[in-house]
C-alpha positions in Angstrom: 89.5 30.2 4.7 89.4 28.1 1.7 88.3 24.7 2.3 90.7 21.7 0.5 90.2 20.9 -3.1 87.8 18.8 -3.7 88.0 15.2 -4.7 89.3 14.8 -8.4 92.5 17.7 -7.4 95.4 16.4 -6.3 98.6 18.2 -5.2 101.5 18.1 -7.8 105.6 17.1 -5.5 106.9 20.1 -7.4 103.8 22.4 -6.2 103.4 23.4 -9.9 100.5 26.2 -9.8 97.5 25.2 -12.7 95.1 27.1 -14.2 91.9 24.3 -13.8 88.3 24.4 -14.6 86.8 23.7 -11.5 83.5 21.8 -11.5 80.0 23.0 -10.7 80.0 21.5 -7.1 83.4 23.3 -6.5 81.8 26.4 -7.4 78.9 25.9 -5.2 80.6 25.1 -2.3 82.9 28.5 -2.8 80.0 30.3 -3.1 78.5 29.4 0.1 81.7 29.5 1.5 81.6 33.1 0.6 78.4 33.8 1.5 78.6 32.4 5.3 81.2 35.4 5.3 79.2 37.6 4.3 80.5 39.2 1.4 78.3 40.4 -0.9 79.0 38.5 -3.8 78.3 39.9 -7.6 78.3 38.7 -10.5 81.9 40.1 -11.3 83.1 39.5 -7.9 82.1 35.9 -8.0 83.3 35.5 -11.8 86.8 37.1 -10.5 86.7 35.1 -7.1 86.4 31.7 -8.6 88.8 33.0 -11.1 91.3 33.6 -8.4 90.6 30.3 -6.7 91.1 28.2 -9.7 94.4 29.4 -10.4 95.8 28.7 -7.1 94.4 25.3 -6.7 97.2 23.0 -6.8 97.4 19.9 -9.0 99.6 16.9 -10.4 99.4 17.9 -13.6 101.0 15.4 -14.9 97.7 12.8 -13.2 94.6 15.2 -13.7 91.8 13.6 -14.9 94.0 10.3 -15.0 93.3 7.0 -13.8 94.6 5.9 -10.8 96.9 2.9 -10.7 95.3 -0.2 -9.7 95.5 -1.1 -6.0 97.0 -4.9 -5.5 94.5 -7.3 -5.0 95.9 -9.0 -1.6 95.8 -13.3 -2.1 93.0 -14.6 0.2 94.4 -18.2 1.2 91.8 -19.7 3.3 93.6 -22.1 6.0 92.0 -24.5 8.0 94.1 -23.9 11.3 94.6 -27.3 13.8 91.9 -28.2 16.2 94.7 -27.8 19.3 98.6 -26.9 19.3 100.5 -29.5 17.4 102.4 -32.0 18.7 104.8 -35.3 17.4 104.8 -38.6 18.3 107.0 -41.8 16.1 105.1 -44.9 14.7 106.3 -47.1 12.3 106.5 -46.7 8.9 105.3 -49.1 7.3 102.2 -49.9 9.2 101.5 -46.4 9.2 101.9 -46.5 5.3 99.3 -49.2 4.8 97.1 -48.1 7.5 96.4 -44.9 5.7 96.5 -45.9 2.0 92.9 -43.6 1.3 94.3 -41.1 2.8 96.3 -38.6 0.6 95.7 -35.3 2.4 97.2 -37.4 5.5 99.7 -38.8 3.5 100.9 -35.6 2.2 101.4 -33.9 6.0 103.6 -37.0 6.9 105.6 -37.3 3.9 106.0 -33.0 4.2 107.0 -33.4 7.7 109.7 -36.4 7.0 110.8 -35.2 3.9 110.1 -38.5 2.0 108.4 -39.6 -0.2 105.6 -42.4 0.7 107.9 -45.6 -1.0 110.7 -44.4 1.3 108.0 -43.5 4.4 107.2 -47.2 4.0 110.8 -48.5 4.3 111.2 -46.5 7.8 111.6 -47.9 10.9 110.3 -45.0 12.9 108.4 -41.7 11.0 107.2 -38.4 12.8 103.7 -38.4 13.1 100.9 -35.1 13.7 98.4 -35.1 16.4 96.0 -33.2 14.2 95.9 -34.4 10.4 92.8 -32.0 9.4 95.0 -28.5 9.0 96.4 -26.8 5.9 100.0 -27.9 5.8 101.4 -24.7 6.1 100.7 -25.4 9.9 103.0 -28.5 9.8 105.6 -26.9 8.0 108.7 -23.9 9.2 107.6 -21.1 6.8 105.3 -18.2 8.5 101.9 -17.5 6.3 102.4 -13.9 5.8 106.2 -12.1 5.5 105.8 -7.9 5.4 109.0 -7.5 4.1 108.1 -8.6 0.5 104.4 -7.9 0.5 105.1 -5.1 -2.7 107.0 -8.7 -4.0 104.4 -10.3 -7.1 106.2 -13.6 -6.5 108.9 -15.2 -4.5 110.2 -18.9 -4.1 112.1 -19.7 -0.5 114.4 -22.6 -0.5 115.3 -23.8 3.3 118.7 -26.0 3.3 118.8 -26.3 7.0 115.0 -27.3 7.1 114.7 -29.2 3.5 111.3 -26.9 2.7 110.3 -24.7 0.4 107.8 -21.6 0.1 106.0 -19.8 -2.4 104.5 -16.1 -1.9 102.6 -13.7 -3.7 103.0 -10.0 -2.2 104.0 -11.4 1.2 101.3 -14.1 1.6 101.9 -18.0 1.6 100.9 -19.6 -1.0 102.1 -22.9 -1.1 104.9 -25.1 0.8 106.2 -28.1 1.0 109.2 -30.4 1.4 112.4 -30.6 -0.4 115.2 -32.7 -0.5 118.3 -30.8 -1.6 122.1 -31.4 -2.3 124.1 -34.0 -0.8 127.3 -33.2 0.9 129.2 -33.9 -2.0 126.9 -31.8 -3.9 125.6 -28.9 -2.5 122.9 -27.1 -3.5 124.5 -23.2 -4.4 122.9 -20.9 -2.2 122.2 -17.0 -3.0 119.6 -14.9 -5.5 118.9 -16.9 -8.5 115.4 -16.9 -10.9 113.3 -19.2 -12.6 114.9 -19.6 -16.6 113.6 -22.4 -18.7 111.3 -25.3 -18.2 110.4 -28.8 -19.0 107.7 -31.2 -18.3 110.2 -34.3 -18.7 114.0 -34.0 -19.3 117.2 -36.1 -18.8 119.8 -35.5 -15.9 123.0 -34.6 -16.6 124.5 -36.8 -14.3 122.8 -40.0 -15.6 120.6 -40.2 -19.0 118.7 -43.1 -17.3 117.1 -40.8 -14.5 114.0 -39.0 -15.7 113.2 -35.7 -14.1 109.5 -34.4 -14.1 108.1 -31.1 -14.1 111.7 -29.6 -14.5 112.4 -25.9 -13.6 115.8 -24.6 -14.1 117.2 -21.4 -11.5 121.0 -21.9 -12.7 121.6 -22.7 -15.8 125.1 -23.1 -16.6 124.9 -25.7 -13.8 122.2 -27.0 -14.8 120.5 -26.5 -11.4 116.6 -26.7 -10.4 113.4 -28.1 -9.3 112.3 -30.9 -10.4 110.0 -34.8 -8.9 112.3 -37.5 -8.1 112.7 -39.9 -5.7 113.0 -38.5 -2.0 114.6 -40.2 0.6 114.2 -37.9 3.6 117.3 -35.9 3.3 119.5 -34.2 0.9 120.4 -36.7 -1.7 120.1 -34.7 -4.7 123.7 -33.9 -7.3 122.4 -30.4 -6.7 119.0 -30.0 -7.7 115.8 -29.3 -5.7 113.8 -32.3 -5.4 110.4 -32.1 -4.9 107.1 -34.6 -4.3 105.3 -34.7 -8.3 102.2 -32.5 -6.8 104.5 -30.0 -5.8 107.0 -29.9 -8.5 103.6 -29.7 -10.8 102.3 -26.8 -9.4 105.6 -24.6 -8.8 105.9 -25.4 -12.5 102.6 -24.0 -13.6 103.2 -21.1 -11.0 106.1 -19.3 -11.8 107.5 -17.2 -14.5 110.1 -18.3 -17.3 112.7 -15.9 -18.6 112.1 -14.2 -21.9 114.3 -14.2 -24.7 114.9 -12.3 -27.7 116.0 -13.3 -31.3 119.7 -14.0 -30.3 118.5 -15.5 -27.1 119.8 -13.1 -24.9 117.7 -12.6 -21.1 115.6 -9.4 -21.7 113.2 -10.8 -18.5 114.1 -13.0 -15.9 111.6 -15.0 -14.6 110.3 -16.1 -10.6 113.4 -14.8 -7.8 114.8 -17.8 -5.8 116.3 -17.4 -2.4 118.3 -20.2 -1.7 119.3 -19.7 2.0 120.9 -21.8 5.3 123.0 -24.5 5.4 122.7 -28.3 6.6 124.5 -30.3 9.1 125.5 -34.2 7.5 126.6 -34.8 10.5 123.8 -34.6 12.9 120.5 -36.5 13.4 117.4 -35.0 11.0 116.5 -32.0 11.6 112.8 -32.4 11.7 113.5 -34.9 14.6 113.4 -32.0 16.6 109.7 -31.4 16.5 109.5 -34.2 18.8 109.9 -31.8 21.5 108.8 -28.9 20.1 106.6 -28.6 17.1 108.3 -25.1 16.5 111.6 -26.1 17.1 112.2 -25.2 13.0 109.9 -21.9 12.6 111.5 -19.7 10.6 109.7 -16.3 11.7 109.4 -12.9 9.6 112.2 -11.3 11.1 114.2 -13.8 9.7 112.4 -14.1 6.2 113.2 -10.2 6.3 116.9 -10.0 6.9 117.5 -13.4 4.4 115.4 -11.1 1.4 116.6 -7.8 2.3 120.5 -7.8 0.5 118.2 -9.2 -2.6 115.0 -6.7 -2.3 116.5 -4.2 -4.8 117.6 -6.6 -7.4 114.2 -8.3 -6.8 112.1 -5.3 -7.1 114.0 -3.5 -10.3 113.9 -7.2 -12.5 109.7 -6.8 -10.9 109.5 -3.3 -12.3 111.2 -4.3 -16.0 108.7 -7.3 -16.3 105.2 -5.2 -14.8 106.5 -2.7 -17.8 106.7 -5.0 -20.3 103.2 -6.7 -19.4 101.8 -3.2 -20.0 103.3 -2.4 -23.1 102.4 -5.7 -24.5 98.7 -5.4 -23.3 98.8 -2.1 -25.5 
């Protein structure tokens, strides 16, 4: 009984039968093969033997002697996880504002967790406030740290209307989130599939030349929709946009991918997908108030990251494939 090919052969889909020049060790371990079975090997029966064997080895001929492709280097996020479960409790704003004025990795839990910014945390009568202030953020926030149905995703952005937060992954591991305020109710922010286009570090709303947006990304551009620091109020308030705090805003714009033009500025690449998903009750208290009672009460799980990407996965991965291509051919 032949043993299987050694390492180096691989088995070609089509089962495509290759004459192959099999290496010293192969031959060795034939010939011992052969010789525990006691045949009484020659020189010509050996010569016709190995012969034999070589042409019946199976191989991709298409891959022999090529180089693997290169295996995906999973994102290691190190996460400091909360001393003890989580809980809420109100204090008032602006006390708690000056009481923790040296504090900005405090600062940025609380204003994550109410969705404002710290001018408008001061102006509040009553703000949410941790029990534990030491863990990453991603603790404090609805998104889960790893999502298997778009680990073979490079990069993905996750906009939550009904929990004003936002997440960035790289092959299915969290990479950054925060908060977001999103479109009023006269305004909505437009939900669906969209990708990161053009950018700006300062530009000029639409809606008012006297409101100056920082660390502008666009997703939409005919309606001149995307991410960008303003002022956050702790709900939607935006004429559409995504508004984010300036840290975050700054990284997401460093983070993801434009779109590529060419000469007549047509889209040959798109840049970073966008899921835009949920939808947001005006009409009842925050939402976020909720973690009062239950500091999971807005966990949005994997299951539910996997049916929201799924009807977008295919477009995701082909636009994915186009752009890995053309990194390749460029790095020729």
């Amino acid at each position: 009984m032949l043993s299987a090919p050694a390492a180096g052969f691989n088995r070609c889909p089509s089962m495509i039968i290759c004459v192959v020049r099999p290496s010293i060790e192969t031959l060795a371990r034939i010939s011992l093969q052969l010789q525990l079975l006691n045949i009484n090997i020659t020189m010509k029966t050996y010569f016709l033997g190995t012969a034999l064997i070589s042409t019946l080895l199976l191989c991709n001929c298409n891959q022999w002697d090529a180089t693997p492709p290169p295996i995906k280097a999973k994102k290691n996020v190190e996460r400091k996880k909360p001393l003890a479960d989580i809980s809420y409790h109100y204090e008032g704003g602006k006390q708690w504002a000056n009481k923790h004025k040296g504090n900005p990795a405090f600062q940025r839990i609380v204003t994550a967790v109410n969705r404002a910014d710290l001018k408008h945390i001061a102006s509040m009568d009553s703000i949410l406030v941790p029990s534990d202030s030491i863990a990453d953020i991603a603790y404090y926030l609805p998104f889960p740290v790893t999502a298997e149905a778009i680990k073979e995703t490079d990069k993905v952005i996750f906009f939550s209307y009904a929990t004003q937060s936002f997440a960035a992954y790289e092959n299915g591991e969290l990479v950054y989130t925060g908060a977001t305020n999103m479109g009023r109710k006269k305004d909505p922010t437009p939900t669906g599939l969209f990708y990161t286009n053009w950018k700006a570090e300062t530009t000029t709303s639409t809606f008012n030349d006297e409101w100056e947006l920082k660390w502008n990304f666009n997703i939409e551009n005919k309606l001149g929709v995307g991410w960008h620091q303003y002022e956050m109020p702790g709900y939607p308030a935006s004429h559409s946009c995504l508004r984010l705090m300036e840290e975050d805003a700054q990284y997401l714009y460093g983070w993801a991918n434009q779109w590529e033009l060419n000469k007549k500025e047509e889209v040959i690449l798109k840049g970073t997908p966008v899921i835009i998903f949920g939808s947001y009750n005006f009409d009842a208290v925050k939402p976020w108030t909720a973690l009062l009672a239950n500091a999971h009460a807005l966990d949005i799980s994997e299951e539910e990251i996997s049916q929201i990407v799924s009807p977008y996965l295919p477009q995701m991965m082909a636009e994915q494939v186009k752009r890995n291509k053309n990194k390749v051919e460029v790095g020729k």
